[in-house]
C-alpha positions as CSV (number, residue, x, y, z in Angstrom):
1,X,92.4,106.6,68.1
2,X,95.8,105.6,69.3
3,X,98.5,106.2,66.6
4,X,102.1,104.8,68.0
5,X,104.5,106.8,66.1
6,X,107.2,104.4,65.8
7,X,105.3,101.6,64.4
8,X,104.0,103.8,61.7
9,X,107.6,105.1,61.3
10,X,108.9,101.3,61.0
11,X,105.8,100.3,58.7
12,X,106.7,103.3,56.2
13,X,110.6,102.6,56.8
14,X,109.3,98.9,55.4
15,X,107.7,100.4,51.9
16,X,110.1,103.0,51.4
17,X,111.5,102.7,47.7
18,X,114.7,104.4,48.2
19,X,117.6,105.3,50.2
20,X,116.2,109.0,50.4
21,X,112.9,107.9,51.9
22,X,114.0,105.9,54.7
23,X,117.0,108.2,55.6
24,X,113.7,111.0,55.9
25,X,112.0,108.4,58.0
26,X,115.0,107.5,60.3
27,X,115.2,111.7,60.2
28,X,111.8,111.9,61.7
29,X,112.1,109.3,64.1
30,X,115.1,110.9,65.6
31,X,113.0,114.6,65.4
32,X,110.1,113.3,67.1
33,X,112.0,112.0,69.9
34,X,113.9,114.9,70.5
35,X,111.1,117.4,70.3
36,X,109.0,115.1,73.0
37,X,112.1,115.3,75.1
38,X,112.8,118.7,75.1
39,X,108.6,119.5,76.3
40,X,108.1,122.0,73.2
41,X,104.7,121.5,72.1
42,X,104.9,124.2,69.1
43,X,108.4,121.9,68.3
44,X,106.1,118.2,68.3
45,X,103.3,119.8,66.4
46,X,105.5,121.0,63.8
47,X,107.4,117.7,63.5
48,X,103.9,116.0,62.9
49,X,102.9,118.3,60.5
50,X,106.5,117.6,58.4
51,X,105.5,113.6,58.9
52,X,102.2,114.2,57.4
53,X,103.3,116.3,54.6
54,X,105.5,113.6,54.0
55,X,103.0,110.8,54.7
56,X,100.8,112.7,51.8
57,X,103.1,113.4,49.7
58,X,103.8,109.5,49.5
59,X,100.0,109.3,48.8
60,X,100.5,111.3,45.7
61,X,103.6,109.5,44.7
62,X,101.5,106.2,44.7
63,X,98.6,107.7,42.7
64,X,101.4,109.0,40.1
65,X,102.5,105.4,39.7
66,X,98.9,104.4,39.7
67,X,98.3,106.5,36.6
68,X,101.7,105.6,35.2
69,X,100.8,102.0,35.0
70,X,97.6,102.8,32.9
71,X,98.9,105.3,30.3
72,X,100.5,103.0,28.3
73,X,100.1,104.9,25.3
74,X,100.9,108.3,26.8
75,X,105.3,108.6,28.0
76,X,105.9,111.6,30.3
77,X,108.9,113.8,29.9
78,X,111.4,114.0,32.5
79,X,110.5,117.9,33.3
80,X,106.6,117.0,33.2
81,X,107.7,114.1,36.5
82,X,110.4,116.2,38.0
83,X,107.1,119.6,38.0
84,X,104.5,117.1,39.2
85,X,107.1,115.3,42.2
86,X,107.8,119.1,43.1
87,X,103.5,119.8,43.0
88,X,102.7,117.1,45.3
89,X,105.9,118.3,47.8
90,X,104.0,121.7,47.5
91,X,100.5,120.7,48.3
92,X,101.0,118.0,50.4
93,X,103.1,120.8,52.4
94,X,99.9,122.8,52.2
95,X,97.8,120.3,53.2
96,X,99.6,119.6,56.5
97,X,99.7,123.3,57.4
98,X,96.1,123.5,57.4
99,X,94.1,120.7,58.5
100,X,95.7,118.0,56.9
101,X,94.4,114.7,57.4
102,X,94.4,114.7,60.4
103,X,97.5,112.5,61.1
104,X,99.7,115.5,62.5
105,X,96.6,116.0,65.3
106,X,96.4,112.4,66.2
107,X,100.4,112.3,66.3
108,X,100.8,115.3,68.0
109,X,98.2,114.1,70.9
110,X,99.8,110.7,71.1
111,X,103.2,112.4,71.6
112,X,102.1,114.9,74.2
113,X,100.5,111.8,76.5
114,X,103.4,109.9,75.6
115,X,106.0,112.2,77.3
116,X,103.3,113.1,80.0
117,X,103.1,116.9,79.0
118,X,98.9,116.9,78.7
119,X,96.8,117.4,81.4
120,X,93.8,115.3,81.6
121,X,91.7,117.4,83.2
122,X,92.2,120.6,81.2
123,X,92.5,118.5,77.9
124,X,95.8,120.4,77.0
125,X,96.6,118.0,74.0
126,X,93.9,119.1,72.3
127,X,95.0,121.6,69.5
128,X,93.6,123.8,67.0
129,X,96.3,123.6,64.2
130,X,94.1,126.8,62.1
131,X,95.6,129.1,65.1
């Protein structure tokens, strides 16, 4: 699976619903670029991981407004949305650090071919994010 970092960058930068959001997108397009150039590989990984914490956490943020929509009936307080926005930061931190979705894998692979720091006979882009 080929995953081409900027066009999902530009893709999210095209939903994003507020200033905040595309600023962090703009953010991570300027982090990935300089972790591929300065040939970290612990540096890329961990700027995919924060990409698909924040890819998930967007997930959640949809699902929210999802369920929003159809409780009609029921109004949320203003503590109850500012404790579940600061849940789904949380988890879909967690979710990342583990074994995610495996967006940060695929993004992480992508970027190591990209700059030409994996070996195709050893398979060096391969990772183990557990470790």
């Amino acid at each position: 699976m080929r995953i081409e970092s900027d066009n999902i960058l530009s893709s999210l930068s095209n939903t994003a619903s507020s200033s905040y959001e595309k600023n962090k997108i703009d953010s991570f397009k300027k982090e990935l670029d300089k972790a591929g150039r300065s040939q970290d590989k612990k540096e890329i990984l961990k700027v995919a991981q924060e990409f698909e914490a924040f890819f998930i956490k967007n997930i959640f943020k949809s699902m929210r407004q999802m369920e929003k929509l159809s409780d009609v009936f029921v109004d949320k307080s203003f503590d109850r949305e500012m404790y579940e926005q600061m849940m789904d930061e949380k988890m879909s931190e967690s979710i990342s650090q583990g074994r995610g979705i495996g967006l940060a894998d695929q993004l992480y692979k992508q970027m190591i071919k990209q700059y030409g720091y994996g070996d195709e006979e050893t398979n060096d882009s391969s990772i183990d994010i557990l470790k």
